[in-house]
N, C-alpha and C positions, 0 to 999 in steps of 0.2 A: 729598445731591445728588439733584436728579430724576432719574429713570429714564428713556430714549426709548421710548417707550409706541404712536407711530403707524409704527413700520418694530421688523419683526421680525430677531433676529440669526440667521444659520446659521452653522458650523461645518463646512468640507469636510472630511471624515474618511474618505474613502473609498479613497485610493492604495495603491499595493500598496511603499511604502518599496522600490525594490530598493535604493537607493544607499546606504542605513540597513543595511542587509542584518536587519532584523527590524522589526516594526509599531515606527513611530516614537510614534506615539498613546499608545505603552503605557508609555512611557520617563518613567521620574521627574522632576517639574521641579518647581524650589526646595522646598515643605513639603508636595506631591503627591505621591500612589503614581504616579499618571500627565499624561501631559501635558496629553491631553483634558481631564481633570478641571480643571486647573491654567484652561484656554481657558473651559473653562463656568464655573469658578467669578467669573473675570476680566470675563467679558462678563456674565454677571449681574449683575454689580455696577453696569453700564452700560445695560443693556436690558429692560426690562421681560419680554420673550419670547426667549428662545434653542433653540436645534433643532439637532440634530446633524445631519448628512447624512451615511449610511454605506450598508453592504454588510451589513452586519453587527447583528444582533439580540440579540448576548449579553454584549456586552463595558461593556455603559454601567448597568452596576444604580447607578449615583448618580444616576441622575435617574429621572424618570417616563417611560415608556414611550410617550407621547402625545407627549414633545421629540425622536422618533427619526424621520426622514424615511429612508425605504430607498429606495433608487436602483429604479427601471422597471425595469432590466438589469443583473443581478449577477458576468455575466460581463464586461463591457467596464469598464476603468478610463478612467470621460473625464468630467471636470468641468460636462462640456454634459447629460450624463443626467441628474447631478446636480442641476443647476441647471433643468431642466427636471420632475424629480423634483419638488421644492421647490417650483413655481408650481402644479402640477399636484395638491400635496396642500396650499400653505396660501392660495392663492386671493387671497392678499394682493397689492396693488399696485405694493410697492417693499422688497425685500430687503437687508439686508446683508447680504453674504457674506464670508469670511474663511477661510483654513484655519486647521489643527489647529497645522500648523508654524512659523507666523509668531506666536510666543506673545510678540514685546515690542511690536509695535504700541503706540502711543499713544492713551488715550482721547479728547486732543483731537485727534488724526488722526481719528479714527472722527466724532466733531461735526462735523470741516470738511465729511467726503465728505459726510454726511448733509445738514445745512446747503444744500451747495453743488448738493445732486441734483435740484431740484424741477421743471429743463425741460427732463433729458436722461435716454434711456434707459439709458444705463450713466454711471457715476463712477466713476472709479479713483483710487489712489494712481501717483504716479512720483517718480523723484528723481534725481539728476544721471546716474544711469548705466541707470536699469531703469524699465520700465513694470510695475506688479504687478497683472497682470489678474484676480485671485480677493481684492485687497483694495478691496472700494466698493460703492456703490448700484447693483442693476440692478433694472431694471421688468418687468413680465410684458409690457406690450407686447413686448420680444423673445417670448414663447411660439411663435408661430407662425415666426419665424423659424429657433428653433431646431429646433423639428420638422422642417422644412425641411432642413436642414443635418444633423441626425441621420438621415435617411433616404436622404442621399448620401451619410453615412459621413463627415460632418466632424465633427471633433469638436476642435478647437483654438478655445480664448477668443478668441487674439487676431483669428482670423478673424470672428469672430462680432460682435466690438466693433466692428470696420474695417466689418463690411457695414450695420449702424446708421445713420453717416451723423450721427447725432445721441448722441454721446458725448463726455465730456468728461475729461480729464486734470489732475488737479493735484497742485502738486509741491510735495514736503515735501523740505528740506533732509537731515531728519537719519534719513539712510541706513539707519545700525545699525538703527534697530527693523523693520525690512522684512526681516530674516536669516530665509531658512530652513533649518529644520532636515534636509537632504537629507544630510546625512553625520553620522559621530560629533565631525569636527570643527567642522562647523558646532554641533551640539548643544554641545559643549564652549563654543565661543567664546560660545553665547547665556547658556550658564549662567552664565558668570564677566562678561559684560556687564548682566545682570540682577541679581545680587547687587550691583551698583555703581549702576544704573538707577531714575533718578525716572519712576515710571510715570505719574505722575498732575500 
């Protein structure tokens, strides 16, 4: 199957787990020492280009060193440095983002957002109960917004989506693959839903 070769994939890897109560990143999933690994090897298979976004410079020896975007600010945990990190170091026009803990996403979820992003500056995923603001297309046109909003100290997506004006929502029925791993139950319930799970 082709690869997506004109939008690059990121990886948010940078949270500090407290509800995990240890790096959830690092936690084994299905035939993986770790999760990340599990997410990069997954979206590789999907993207021609993938990138991790972290804090962190020592924990990712399976990949090359040139797929590791490091956050501007290594003390604040907020997905907006990240995402501003990430325009600021690949200059590209239109990103996929994703986090580390949303490991059952669908690759035909990832085609529709892409598909569906070509005349708004963010795409998201939602579904009957959630809006999931770190899984879709967003453009670097935001850049300057976010700079904006990082210098008064906001640092919430969904704020940042809402003040766009030009963002777009779409809705996937099937819930389960949107699970994140913010607890050991959650982790629990992905793995024994992924062992049952047509990914593809």
């Amino acid at each position: 199957m082709k690869k997506i070769e004109d939008i690059p994939c990121v990886i948010l890897s940078g949270g500090k787990s407290r509800r995990m109560g240890e790096d959830k990143s690092l936690l084994p999933f299905e035939d993986f020492d770790t999760l990340i690994e599990y997410q990069y090897d997954k979206l590789s298979k999907i993207f021609k280009n993938v990138y991790i976004s972290t804090k962190k410079e020592d924990e990712f020896n399976f990949i090359n060193q040139t797929n590791l975007i490091i956050d501007s600010n290594k003390e604040i945990s907020s997905p907006m440095i990240a995402i501003q990190s990430i325009f600021k170091t690949l200059s590209e026009e239109k990103v996929f983002i994703i986090t580390v803990d949303t490991p059952l996403v669908l690759e035909s979820t990832i085609k529709k957002l892409i598909d569906n992003s070509n005349d708004y500056d963010v795409t998201i995923a939602i579904d009957d109960d959630k809006q999931h603001n770190l899984c879709g297309v967003f453009n670097i046109s935001l850049l300057t917004l976010i700079n904006n909003l990082i210098n008064k100290d906001i640092h919430k997506i969904n704020y940042l989506i809402k003040q766009t004006n030009n963002y777009q929502e779409i809705l996937f029925k099937d819930k389960e693959q949107f699970i994140n791993l913010n607890t050991i139950d959650d982790y629990k319930k992905a793995i024994n839903i992924s062992n049952s799970y047509i990914k593809y």
